[in-house]
Each structure stands twice: as C-alpha cells, then as structure tokens.
C-alpha positions in Angstrom: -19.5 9.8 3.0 -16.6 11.8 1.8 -16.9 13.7 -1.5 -15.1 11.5 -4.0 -11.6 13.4 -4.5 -11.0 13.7 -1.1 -11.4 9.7 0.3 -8.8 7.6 0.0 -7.6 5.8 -3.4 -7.2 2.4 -1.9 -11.1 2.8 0.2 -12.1 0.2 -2.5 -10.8 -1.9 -5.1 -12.9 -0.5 -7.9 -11.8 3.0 -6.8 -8.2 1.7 -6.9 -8.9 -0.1 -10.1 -10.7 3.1 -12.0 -7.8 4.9 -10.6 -5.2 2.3 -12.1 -7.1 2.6 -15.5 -7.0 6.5 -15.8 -3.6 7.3 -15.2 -2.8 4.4 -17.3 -5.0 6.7 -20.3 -3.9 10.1 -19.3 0.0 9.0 -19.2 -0.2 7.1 -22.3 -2.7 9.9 -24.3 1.0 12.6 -22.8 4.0 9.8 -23.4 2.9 8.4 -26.6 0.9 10.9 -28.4 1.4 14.3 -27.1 5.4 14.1 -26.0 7.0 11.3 -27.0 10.0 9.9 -25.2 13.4 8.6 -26.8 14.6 5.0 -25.7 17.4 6.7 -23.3 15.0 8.5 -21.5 12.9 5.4 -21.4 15.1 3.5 -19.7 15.1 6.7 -17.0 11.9 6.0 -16.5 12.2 2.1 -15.7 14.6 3.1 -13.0 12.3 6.1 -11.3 9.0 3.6 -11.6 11.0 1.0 -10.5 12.5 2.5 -7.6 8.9 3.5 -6.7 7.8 0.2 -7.0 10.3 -1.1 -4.6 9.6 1.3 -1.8 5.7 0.6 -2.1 7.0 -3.0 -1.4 8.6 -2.2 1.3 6.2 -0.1 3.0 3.4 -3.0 2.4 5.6 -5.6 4.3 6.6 -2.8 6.8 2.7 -2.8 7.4 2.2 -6.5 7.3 4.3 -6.9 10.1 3.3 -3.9 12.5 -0.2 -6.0 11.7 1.3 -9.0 12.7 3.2 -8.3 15.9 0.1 -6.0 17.3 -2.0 -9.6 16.5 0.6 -11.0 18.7 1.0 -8.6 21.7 -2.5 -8.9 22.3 -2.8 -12.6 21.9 0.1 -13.0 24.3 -1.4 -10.5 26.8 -4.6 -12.3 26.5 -2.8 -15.5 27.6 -0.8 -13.2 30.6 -3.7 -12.2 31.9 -5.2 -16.0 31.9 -2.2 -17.2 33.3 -1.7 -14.8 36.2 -5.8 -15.2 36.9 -5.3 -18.9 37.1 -1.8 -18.2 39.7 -3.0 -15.7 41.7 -6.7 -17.0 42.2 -8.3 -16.8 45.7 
C-alpha cells in the first residue's frame, strides 16, 4: 500500500470525502477568518471555481466515453471474430 500522501485522492470515497471536508476547513479557517475577501473579489472567485468546475465536467464525460467506445470495440471485435469463425469454418 502506498504511504497516504502519495495515493491517489479519488482511490476511495472516504479518502475523497475527508479530503472534500479539509479543504473545506482550511479555506474557510484563511477566507473567512484569517483574510477576509470583499464581495468584488468574491464574485472573482465564482468565475475561477466555476471555470474549474466546468473543465472537471468535461474531463469526466471525456472519460465516460473513451470507457464507452473501448466497451464497444471489444464487443464488436468479439462479434468479428464469431462471425468470420462461423464464414470461414472448415
């Protein structure tokens, strides 16, 4: 097993989830308490974490359709190579 800072975040969802939970304390405890941030820049923010957002969507459809067309080249080579046993049968 890998030491615990070097796996991967998403290797579990209650890694992913106690991950979730302390950056949500640590960037509260330094945005709300420590440094403070005006509305303007607030609204800075949205955009950024929002923009971030959007690209992590992307890239998780991106990936659910490489899964999905790998699933179906090897289905259809499956039924290729059934087909052409069935033709070219002695």
């Amino acid at each position: 097993m890998e030491p615990f800072l070097i796996m991967r975040i998403s290797s579990s969802p209650l890694v992913l989830f106690l991950t979730l939970l302390a950056m949500t304390l640590i960037l509260h405890v330094v945005f709300v308490w420590l440094w403070p941030l005006r509305d303007v820049t607030l609204k800075y923010v949205d955009y950024v974490w929002l923009s971030v957002a959007a690209i992590g969507a992307f890239a998780a459809s991106a990936k659910g359709g490489q899964f999905i067309a790998a699933n179906q080249l090897n289905r259809f080579h499956m039924t290729f190579c059934v087909a052409t046993s069935k033709v070219f049968a002695p």
